[in-house]
N, C-alpha and C positions, 0 to 999 in steps of 0.2 A: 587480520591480514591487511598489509597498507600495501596497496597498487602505486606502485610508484610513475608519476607522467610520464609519456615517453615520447620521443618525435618521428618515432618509424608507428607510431598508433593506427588501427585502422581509419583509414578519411571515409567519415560518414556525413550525412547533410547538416546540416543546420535544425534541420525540421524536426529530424530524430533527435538530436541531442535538445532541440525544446522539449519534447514530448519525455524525453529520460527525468528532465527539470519536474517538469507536470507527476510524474511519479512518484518523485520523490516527496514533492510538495505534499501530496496525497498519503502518501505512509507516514511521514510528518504528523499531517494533519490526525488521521485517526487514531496513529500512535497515541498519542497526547490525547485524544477523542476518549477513547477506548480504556484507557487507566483511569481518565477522571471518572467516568462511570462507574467503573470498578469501585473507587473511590464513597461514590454518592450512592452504590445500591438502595436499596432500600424496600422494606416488606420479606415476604417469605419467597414468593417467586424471583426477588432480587437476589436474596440467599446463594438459590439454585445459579445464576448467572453468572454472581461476582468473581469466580474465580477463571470464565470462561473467556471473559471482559480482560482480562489480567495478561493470560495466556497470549491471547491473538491481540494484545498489544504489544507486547516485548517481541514477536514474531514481526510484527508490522515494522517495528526499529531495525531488526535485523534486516530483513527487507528495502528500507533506507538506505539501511547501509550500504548494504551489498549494489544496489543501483548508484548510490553517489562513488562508490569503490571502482564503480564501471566508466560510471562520465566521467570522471576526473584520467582515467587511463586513455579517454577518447580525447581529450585535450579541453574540458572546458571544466568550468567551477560549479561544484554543485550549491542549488540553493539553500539557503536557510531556515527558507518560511514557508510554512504549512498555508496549506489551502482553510479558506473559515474553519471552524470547530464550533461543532454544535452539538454540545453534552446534552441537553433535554431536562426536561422536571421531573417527569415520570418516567418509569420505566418500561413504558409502551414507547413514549414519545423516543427513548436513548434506542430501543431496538429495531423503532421503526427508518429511522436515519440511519443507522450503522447497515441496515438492507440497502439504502440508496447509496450507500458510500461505497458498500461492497460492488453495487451492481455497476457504479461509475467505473473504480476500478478495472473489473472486468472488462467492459467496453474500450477503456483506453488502452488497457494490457494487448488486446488483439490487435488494435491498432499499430502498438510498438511490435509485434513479434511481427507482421505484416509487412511493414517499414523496414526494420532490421534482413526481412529475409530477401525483399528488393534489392537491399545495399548490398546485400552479403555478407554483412556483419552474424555470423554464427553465433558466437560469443553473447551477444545479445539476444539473440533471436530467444539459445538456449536460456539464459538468465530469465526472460522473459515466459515461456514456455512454463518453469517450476513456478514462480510467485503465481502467474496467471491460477493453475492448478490450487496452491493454496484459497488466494481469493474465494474460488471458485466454492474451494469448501466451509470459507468462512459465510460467505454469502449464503450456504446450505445452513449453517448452524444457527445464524443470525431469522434467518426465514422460519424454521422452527421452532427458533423459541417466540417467536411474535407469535404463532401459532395457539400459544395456551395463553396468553394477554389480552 
């Protein structure tokens, strides 16, 4: 689906459409995070993850997407560049950062759906509301598998 700009868009601050930048940076970044692991599994407990790694990477693009599909309809340009990426050597090391990346998310997600509900930007708020939810569950999955590591 391509959101086409538009000039009657809802006027929202500055501050939210940084914060939409900052999100996207962040699905970027893990996207790309999250496949290389996939990628570099490794051992038998790697095994059991690599396809989980895979999964809630392509979910995190779509994710991307669907946020830059938004700021671009609110008038501004979404970014190109991921937040660092930090793939790991071990696979304790890849699952114990993918916990902090998820919990970041989390964090700033409330912040956007907070922002957005101040503005009255709905649209966001909601957009914001479903990824927060996912996070929320990738954060749950990521935390359990550190769990047996």
């Amino acid at each position: 689906m391509t959101v086409q700009k538009s000039a009657a868009a809802t006027k929202v601050s500055e501050a939210l459409l940084e914060q939409l930048n900052q999100a996207i940076a962040r699905e970027l970044q893990v996207a790309i995070q999250y496949m290389w692991q996939h990628v570099q599994w490794g051992g038998v407990k790697g095994f059991a993850v690599q396809n989980e790694l895979k999964s809630i990477a392509i979910a995190e693009m779509k994710d991307a997407e669907a946020i830059a599909e938004s700021l671009y309809y609110l008038g501004s340009i979404p970014t190109t560049k991921p937040t660092p990426i930090l793939v790991g050597s071990t696979l304790k090391e890849m699952i114990t950062q993918d916990v902090k990346d998820e919990a970041n998310a989390i964090d700033l997600y409330k912040k956007i759906v907070e922002q957005a509900r101040k503005e009255g930007d709905e649209t966001t708020n909601r957009l914001f509301r479903e990824i927060l939810q996912q996070e929320e569950d990738h954060h749950d999955t990521f935390t359990t598998l550190l769990e047996d590591l």
